[in-house]
NUVO-305728 format. One record per residue (C-alpha): residue number from 1; residue in three letters; x, z, y. Coordinates in nm, 4 decimals, always signed. Layout:
% residues N
<site><migu>NUM</migu><paza>ALA</paza><c1>X</c1><c3>Z</c3><c2>Y</c2></site>
...
% end
This chain:
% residues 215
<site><migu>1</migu><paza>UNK</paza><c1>+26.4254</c1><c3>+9.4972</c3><c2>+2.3299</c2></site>
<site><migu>2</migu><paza>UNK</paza><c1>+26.2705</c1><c3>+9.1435</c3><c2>+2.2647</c2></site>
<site><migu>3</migu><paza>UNK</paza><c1>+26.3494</c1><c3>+8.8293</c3><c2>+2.4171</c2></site>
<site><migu>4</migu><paza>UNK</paza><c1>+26.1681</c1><c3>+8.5088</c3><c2>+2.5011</c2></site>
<site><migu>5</migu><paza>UNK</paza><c1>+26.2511</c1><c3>+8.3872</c3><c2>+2.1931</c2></site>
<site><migu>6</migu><paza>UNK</paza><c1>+26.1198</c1><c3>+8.6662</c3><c2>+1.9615</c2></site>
<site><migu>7</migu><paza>UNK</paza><c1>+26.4182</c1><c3>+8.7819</c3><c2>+1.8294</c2></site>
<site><migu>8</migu><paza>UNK</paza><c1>+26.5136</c1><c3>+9.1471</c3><c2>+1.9083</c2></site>
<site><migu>9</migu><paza>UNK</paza><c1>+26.8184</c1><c3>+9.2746</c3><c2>+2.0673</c2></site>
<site><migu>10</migu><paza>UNK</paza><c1>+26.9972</c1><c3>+9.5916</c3><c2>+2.1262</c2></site>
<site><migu>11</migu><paza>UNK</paza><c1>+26.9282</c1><c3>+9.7707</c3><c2>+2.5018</c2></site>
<site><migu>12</migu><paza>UNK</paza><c1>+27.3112</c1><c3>+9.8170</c3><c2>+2.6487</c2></site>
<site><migu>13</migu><paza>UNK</paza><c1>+27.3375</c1><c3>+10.2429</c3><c2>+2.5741</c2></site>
<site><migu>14</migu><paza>UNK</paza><c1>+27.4337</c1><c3>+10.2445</c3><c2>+3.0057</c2></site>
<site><migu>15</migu><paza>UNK</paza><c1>+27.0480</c1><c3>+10.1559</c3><c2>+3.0453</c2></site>
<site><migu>16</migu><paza>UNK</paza><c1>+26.9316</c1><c3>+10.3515</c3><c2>+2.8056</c2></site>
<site><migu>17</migu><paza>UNK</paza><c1>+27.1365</c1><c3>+10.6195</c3><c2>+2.9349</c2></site>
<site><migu>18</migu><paza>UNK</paza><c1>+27.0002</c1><c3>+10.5145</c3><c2>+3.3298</c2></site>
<site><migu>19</migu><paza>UNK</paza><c1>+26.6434</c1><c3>+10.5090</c3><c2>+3.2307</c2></site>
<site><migu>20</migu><paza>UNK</paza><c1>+26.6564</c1><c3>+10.8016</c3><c2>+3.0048</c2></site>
<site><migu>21</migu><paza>UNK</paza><c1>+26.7523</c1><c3>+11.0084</c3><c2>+3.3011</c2></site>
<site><migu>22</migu><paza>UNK</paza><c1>+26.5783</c1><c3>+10.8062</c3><c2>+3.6004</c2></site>
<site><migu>23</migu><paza>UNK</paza><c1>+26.3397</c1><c3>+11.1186</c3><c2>+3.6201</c2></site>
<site><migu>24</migu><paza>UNK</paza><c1>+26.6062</c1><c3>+11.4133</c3><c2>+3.6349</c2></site>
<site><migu>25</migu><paza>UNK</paza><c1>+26.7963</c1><c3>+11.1878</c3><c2>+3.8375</c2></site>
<site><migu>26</migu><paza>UNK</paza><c1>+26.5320</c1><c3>+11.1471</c3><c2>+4.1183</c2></site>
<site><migu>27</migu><paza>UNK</paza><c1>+26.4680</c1><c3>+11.5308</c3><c2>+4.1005</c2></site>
<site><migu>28</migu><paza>UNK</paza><c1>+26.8453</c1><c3>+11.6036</c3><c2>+4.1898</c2></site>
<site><migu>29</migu><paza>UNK</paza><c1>+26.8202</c1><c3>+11.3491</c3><c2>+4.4569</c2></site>
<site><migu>30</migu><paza>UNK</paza><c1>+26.4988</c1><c3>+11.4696</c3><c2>+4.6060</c2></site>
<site><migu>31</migu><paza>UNK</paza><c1>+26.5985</c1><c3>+11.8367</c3><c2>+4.6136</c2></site>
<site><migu>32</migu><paza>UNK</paza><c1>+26.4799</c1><c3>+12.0196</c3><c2>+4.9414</c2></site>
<site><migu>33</migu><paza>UNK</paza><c1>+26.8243</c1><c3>+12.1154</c3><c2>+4.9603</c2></site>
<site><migu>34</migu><paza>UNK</paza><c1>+26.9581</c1><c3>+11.7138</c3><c2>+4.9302</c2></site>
<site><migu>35</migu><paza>UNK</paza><c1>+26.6653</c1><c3>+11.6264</c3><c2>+5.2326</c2></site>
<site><migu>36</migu><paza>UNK</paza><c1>+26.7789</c1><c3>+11.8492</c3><c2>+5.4491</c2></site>
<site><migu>37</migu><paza>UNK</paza><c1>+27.1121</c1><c3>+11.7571</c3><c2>+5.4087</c2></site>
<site><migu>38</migu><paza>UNK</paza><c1>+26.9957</c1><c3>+11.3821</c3><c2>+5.4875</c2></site>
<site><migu>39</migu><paza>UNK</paza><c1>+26.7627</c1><c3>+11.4480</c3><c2>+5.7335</c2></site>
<site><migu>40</migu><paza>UNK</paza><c1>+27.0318</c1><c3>+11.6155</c3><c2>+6.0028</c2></site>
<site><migu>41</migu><paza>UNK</paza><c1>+26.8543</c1><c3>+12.0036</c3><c2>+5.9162</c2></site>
<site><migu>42</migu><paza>UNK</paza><c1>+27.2274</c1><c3>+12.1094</c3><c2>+5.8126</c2></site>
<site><migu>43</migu><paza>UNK</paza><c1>+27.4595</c1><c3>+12.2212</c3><c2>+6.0046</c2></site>
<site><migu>44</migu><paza>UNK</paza><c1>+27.8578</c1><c3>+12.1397</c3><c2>+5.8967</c2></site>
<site><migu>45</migu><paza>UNK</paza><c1>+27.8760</c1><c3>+12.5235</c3><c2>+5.7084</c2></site>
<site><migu>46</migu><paza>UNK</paza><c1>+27.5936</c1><c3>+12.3889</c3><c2>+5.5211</c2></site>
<site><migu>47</migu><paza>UNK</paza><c1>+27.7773</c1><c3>+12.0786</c3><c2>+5.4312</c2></site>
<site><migu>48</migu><paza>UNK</paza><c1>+28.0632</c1><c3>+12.2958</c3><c2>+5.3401</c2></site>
<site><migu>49</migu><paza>UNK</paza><c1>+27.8773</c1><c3>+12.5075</c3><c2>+5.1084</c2></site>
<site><migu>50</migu><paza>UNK</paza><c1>+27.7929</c1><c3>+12.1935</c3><c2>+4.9103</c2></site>
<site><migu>51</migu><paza>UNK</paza><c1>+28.1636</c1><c3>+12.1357</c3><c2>+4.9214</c2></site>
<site><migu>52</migu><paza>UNK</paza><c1>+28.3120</c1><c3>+12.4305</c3><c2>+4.8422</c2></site>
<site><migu>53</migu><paza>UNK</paza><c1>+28.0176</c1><c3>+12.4098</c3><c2>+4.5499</c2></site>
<site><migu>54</migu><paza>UNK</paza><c1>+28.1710</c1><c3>+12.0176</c3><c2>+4.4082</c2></site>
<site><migu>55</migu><paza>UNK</paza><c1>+28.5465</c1><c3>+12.2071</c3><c2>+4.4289</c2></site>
<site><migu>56</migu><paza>UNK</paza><c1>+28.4841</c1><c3>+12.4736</c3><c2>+4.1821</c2></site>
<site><migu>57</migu><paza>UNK</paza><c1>+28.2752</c1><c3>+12.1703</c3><c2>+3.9659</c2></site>
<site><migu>58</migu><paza>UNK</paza><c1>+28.5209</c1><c3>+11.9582</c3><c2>+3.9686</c2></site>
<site><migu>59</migu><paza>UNK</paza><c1>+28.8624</c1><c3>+12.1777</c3><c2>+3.9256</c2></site>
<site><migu>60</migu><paza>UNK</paza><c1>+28.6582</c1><c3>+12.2439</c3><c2>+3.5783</c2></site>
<site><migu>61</migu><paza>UNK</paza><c1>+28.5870</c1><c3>+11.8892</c3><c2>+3.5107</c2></site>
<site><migu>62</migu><paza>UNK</paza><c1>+28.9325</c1><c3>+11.7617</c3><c2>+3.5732</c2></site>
<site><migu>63</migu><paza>UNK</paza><c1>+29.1041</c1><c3>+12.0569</c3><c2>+3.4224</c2></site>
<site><migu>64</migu><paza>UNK</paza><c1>+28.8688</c1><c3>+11.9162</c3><c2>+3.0768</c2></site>
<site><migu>65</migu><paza>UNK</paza><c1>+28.9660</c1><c3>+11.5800</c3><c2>+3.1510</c2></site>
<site><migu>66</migu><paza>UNK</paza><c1>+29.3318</c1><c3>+11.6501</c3><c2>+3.1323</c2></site>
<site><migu>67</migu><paza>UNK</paza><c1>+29.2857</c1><c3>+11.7714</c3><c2>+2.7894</c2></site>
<site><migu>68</migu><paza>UNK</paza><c1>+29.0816</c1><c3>+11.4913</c3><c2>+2.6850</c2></site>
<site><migu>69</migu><paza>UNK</paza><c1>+29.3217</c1><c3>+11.2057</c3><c2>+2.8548</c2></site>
<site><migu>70</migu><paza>UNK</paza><c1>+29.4359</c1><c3>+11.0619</c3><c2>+2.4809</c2></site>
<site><migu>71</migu><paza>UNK</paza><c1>+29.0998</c1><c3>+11.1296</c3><c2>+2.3293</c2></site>
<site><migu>72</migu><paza>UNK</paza><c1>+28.9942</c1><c3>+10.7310</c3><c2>+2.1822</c2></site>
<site><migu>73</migu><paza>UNK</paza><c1>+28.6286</c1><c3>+10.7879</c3><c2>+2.3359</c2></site>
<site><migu>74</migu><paza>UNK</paza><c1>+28.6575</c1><c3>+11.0156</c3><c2>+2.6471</c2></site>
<site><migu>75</migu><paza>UNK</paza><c1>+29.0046</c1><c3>+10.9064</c3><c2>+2.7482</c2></site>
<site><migu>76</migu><paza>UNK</paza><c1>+28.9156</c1><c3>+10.5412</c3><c2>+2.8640</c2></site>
<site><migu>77</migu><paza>UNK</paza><c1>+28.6652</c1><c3>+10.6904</c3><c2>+3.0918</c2></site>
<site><migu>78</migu><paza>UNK</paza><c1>+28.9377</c1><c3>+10.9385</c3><c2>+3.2735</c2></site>
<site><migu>79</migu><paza>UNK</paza><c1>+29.0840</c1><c3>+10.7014</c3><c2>+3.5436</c2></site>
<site><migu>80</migu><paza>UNK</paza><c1>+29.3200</c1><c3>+10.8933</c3><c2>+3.8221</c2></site>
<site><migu>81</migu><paza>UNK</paza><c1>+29.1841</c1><c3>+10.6960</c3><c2>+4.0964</c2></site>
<site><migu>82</migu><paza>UNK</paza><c1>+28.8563</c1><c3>+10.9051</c3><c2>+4.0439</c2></site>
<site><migu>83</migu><paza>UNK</paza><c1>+28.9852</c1><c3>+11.2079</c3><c2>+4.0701</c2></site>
<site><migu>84</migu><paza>UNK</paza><c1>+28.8324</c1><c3>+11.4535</c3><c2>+4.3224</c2></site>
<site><migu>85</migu><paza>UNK</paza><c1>+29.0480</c1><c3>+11.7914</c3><c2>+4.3553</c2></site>
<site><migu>86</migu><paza>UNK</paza><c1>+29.3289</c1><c3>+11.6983</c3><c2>+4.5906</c2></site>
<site><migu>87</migu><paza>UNK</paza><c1>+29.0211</c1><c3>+11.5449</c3><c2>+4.8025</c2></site>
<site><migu>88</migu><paza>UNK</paza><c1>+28.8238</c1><c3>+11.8194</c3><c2>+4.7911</c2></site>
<site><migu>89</migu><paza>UNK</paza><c1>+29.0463</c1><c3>+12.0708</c3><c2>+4.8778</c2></site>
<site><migu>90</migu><paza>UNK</paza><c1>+29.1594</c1><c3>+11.8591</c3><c2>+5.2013</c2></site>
<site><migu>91</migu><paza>UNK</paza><c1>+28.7694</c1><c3>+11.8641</c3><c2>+5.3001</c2></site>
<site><migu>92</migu><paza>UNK</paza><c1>+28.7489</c1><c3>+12.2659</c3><c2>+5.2049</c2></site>
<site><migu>93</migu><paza>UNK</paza><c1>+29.0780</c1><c3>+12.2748</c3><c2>+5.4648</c2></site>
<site><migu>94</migu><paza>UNK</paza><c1>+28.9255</c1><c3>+12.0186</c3><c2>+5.7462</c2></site>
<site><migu>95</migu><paza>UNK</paza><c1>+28.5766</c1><c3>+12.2212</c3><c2>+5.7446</c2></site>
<site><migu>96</migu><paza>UNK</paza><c1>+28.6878</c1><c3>+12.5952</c3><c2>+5.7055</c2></site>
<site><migu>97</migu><paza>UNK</paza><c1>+29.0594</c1><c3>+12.6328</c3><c2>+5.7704</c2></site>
<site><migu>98</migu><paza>UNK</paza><c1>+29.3230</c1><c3>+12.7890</c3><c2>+5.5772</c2></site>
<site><migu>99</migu><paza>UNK</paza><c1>+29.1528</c1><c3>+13.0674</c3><c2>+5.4082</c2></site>
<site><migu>100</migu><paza>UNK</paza><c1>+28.9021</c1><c3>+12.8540</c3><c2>+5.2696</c2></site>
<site><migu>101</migu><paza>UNK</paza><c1>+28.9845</c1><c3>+13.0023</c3><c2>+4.9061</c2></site>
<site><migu>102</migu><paza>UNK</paza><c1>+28.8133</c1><c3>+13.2995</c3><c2>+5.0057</c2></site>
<site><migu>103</migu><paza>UNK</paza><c1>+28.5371</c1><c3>+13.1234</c3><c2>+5.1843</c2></site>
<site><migu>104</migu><paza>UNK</paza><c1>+28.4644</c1><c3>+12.8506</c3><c2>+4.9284</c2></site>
<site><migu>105</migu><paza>UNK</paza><c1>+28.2367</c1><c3>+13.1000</c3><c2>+4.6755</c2></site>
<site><migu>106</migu><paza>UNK</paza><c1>+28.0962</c1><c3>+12.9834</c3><c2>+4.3742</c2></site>
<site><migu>107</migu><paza>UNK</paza><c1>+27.7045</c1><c3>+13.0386</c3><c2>+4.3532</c2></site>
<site><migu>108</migu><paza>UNK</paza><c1>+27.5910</c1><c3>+13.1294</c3><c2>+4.0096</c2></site>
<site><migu>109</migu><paza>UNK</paza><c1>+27.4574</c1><c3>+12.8065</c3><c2>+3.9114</c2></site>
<site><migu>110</migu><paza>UNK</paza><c1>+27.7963</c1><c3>+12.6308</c3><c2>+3.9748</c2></site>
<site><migu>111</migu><paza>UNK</paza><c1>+27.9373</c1><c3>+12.8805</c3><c2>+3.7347</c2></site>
<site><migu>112</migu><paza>UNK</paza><c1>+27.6934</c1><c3>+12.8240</c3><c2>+3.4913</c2></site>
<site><migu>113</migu><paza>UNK</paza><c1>+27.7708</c1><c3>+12.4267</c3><c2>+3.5321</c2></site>
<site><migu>114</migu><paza>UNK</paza><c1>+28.1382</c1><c3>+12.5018</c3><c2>+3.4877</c2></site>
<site><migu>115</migu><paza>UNK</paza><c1>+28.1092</c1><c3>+12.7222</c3><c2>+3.1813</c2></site>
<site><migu>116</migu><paza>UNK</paza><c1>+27.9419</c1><c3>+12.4345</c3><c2>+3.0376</c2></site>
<site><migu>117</migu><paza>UNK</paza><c1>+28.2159</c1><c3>+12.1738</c3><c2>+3.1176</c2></site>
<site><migu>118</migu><paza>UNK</paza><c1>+28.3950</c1><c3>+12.4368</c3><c2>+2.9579</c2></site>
<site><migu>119</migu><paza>UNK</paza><c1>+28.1825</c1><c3>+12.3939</c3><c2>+2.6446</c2></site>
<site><migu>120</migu><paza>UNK</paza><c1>+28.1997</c1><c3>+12.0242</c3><c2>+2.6124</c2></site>
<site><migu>121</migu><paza>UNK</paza><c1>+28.5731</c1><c3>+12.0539</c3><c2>+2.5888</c2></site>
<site><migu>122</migu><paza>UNK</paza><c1>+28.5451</c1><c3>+12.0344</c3><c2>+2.2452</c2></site>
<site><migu>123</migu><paza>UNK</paza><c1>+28.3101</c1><c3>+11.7444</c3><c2>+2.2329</c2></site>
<site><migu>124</migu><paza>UNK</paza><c1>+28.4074</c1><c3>+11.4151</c3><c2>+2.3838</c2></site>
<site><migu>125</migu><paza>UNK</paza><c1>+28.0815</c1><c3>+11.2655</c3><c2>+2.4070</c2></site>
<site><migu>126</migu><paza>UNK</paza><c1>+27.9564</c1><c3>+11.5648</c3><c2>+2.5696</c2></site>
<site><migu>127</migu><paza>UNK</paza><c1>+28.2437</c1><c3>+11.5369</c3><c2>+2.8280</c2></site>
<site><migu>128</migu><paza>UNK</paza><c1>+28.1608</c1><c3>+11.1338</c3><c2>+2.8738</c2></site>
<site><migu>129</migu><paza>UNK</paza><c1>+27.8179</c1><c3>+11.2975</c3><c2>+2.9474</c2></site>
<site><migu>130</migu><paza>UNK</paza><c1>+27.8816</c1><c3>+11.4690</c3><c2>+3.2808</c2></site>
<site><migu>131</migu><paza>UNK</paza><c1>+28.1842</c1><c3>+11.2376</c3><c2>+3.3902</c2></site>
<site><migu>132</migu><paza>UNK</paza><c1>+27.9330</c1><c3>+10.9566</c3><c2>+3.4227</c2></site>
<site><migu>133</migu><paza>UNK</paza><c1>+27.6973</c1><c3>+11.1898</c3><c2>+3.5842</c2></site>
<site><migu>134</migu><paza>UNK</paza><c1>+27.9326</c1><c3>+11.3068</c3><c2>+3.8131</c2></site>
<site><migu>135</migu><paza>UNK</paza><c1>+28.1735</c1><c3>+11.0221</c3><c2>+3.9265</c2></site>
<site><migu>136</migu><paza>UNK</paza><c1>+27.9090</c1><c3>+10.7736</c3><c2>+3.8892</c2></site>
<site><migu>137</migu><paza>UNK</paza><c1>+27.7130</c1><c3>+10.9611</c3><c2>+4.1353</c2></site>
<site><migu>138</migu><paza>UNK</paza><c1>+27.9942</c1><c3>+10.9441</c3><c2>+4.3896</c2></site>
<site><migu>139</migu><paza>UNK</paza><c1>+28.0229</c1><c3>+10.5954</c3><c2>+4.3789</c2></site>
<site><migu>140</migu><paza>UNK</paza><c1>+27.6820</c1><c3>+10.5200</c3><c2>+4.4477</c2></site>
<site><migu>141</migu><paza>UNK</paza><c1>+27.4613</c1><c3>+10.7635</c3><c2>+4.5820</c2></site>
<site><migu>142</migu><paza>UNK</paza><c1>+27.7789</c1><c3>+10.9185</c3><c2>+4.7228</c2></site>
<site><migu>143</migu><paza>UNK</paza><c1>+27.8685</c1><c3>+10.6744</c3><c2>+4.9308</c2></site>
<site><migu>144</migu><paza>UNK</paza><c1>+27.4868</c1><c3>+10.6987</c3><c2>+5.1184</c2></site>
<site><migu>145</migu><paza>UNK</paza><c1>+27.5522</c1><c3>+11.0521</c3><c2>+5.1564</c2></site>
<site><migu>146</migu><paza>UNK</paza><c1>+27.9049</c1><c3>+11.0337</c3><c2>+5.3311</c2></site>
<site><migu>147</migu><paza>UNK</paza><c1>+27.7449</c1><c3>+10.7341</c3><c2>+5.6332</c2></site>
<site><migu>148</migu><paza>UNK</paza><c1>+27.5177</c1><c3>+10.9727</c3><c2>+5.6651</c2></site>
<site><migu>149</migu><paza>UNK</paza><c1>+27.6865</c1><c3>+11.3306</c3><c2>+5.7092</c2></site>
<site><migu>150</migu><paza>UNK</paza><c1>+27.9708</c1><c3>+11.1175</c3><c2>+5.9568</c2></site>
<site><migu>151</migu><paza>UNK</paza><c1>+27.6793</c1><c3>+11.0087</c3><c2>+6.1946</c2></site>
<site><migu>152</migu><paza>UNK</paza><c1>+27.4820</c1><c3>+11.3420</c3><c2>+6.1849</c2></site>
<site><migu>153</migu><paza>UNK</paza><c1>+27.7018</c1><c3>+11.5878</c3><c2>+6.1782</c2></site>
<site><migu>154</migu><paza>UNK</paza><c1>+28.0187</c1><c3>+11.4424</c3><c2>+6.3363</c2></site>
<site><migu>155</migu><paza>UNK</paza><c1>+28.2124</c1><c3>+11.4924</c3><c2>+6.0197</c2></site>
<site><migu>156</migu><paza>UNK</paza><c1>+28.4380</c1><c3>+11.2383</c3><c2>+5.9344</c2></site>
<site><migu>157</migu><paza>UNK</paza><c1>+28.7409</c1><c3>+11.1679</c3><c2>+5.6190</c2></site>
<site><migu>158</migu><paza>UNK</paza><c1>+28.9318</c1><c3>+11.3625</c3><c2>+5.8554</c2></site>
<site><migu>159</migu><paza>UNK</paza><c1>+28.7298</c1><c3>+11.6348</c3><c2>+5.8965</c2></site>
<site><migu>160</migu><paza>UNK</paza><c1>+28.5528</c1><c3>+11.6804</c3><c2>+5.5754</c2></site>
<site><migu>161</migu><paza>UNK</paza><c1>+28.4234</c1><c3>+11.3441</c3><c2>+5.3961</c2></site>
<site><migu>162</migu><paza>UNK</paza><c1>+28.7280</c1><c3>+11.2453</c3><c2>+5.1954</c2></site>
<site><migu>163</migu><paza>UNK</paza><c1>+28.5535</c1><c3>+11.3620</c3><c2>+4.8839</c2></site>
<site><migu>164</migu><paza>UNK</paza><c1>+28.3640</c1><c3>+11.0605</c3><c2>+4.9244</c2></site>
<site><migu>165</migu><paza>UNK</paza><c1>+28.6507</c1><c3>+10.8180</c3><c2>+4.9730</c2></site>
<site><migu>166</migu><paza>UNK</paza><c1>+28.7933</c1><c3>+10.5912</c3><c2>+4.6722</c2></site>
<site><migu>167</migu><paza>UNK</paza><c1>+29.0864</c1><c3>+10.4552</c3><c2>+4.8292</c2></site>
<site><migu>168</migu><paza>UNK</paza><c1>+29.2423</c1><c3>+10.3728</c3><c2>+4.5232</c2></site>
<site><migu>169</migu><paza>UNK</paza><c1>+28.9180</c1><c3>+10.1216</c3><c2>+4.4125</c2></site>
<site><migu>170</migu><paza>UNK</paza><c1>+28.9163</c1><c3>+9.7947</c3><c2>+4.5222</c2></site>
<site><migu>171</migu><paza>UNK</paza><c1>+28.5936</c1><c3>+9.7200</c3><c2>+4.4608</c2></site>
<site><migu>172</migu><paza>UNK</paza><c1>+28.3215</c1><c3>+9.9897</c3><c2>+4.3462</c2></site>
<site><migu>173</migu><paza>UNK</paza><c1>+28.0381</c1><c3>+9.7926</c3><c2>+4.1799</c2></site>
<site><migu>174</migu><paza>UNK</paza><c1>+28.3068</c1><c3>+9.6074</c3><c2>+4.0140</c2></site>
<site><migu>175</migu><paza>UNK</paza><c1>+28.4438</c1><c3>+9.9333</c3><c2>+3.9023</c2></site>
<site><migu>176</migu><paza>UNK</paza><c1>+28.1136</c1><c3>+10.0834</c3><c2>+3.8278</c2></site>
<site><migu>177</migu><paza>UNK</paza><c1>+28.0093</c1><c3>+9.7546</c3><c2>+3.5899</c2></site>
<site><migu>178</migu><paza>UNK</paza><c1>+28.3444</c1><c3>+9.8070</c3><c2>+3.3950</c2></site>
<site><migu>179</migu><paza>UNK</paza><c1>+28.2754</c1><c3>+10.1752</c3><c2>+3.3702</c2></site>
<site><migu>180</migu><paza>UNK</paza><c1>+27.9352</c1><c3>+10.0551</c3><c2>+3.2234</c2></site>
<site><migu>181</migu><paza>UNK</paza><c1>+28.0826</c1><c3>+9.8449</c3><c2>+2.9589</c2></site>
<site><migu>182</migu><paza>UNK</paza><c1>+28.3332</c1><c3>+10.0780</c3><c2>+2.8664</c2></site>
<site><migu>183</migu><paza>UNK</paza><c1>+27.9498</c1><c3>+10.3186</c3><c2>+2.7587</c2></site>
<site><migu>184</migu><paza>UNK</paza><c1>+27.8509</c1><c3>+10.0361</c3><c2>+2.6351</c2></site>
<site><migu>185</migu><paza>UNK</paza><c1>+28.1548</c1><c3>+9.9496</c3><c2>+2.4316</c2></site>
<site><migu>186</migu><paza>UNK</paza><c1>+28.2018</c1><c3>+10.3421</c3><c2>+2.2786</c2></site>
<site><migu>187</migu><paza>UNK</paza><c1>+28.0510</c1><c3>+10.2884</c3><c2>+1.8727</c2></site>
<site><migu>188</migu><paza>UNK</paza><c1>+27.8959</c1><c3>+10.6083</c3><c2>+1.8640</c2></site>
<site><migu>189</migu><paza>UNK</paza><c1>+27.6305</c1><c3>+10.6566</c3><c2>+1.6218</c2></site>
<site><migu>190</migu><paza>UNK</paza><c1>+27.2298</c1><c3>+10.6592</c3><c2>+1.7137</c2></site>
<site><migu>191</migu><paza>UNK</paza><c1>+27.2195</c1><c3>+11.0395</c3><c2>+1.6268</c2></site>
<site><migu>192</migu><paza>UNK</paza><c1>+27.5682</c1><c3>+11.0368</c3><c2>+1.9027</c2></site>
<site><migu>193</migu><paza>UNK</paza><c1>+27.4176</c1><c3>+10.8430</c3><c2>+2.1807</c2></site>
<site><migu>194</migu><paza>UNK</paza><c1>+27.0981</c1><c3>+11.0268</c3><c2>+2.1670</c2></site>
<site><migu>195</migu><paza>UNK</paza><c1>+27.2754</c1><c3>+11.3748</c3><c2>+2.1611</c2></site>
<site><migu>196</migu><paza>UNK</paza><c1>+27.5048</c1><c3>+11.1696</c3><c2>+2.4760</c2></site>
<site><migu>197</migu><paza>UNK</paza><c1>+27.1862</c1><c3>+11.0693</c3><c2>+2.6732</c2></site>
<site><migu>198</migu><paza>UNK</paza><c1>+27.0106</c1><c3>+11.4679</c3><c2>+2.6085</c2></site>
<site><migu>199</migu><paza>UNK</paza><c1>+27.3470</c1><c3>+11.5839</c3><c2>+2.7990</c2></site>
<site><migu>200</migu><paza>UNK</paza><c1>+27.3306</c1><c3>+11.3648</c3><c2>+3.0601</c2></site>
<site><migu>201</migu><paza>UNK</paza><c1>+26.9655</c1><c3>+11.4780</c3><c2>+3.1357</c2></site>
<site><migu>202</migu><paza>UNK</paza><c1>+27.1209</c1><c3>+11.8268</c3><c2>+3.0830</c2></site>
<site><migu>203</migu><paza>UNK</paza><c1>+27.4213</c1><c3>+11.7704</c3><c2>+3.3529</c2></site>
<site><migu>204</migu><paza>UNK</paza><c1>+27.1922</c1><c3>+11.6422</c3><c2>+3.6300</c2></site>
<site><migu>205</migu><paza>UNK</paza><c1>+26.9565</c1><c3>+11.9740</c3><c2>+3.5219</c2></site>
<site><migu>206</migu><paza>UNK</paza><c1>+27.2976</c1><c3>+12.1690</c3><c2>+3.5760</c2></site>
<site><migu>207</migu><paza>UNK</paza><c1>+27.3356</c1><c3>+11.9194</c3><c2>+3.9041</c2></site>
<site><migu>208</migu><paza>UNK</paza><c1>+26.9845</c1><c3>+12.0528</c3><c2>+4.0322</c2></site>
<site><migu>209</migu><paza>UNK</paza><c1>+27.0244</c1><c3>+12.4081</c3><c2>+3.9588</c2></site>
<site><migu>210</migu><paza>UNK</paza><c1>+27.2991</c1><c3>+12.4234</c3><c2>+4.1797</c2></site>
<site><migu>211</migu><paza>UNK</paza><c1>+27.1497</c1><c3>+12.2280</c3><c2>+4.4776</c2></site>
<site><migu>212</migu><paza>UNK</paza><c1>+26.8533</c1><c3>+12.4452</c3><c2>+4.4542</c2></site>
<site><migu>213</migu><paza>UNK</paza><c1>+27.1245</c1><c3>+12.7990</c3><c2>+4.5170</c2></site>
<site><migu>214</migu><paza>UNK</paza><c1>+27.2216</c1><c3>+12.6678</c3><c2>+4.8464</c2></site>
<site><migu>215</migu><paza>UNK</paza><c1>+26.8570</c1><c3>+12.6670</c3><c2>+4.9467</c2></site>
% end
């Protein structure tokens, strides 16, 4: 990157990461499944599939992230008020009732996306990968979703929304800008960040694959 004044300067890695992955990102976004969702064509088992979908991703995710809590590069990034489980499985309760274990059935896509959360175990940057993917996701285009499943489908944090619900963060873009510098901050190497940024693009390809199975 150049400035005004002709000298050259290093693009923050959280843009390069953003605009690496604008593209897959608006894919994931714009999935038929996603517009129905948005555009009232749902009905609430059709939010719960999505649900029960995000429960079996993230019980992998978090179940990684426990093992990765002291890790120097993907521990900063593992923050308990982001955690989505206990959340999750309150929804899972609110929208299908007690024996939503045996309702709540992983498609094969999400099991594909969990076997490679699975993978990245091993590999903290790969980890980083899909936990900005993931929670970053929730804070922004998360919140959108949750106004507009309570006003079309009369579903509310008490009846299936909490997923969506950060009680524990005072303020989100002020959360989101620190997560941003903590990418930023992370001294991985230009082979790292680019092998970082490829699994990004890979998670919200993971992301897609299993919006398109509820279709």
């Amino acid at each position: 990157m150049t400035t005004t004044s002709g000298t050259t300067t290093e693009q923050p890695f959280s843009e390069a990461v953003k605009q690496a992955s604008w593209e897959v990102h608006e894919h994931a976004e714009q999935s038929p499944f996603m517009q129905a969702l948005l555009g009232g064509h749902l009905d609430a088992a059709g939010f719960a599939a999505l649900v029960a979908q995000y429960h079996a991703v993230y019980v992998e995710l978090e179940r990684v992230g426990a093992l990765l809590v002291d890790d120097p590069v993907a521990g900063p990034f593992i923050a308990p008020e982001l955690l989505r489980v206990p959340a999750l499985e309150a929804d899972l309760l609110a929208l299908l009732g007690p024996d939503w274990p045996a309702q709540a059935v992983a498609t094969p896509a999400t099991e594909a996306y969990r076997a490679r959360l699975a993978e990245v175990a091993s590999w903290p940057g790969g980890f980083v990968a899909h936990h900005y993917v993931r929670y970053m996701g929730d804070l922004s285009g998360g919140q959108v979703i949750r106004r507009v499943v309570e006003r079309t489908y009369d579903i509310d944090t008490h009846g299936g929304t909490s997923f969506y619900v950060f009680d524990e963060i005072d303020d989100l873009r002020a959360f989101k800008a620190r997560y941003r510098d903590r990418l930023d901050a992370v001294p991985w190497s230009a082979a790292e960040r680019a092998a970082v940024i490829d699994e990004v693009v890979a998670a919200y390809d993971l992301n897609s694959a299993v919006l398109r199975s509820l279709t």
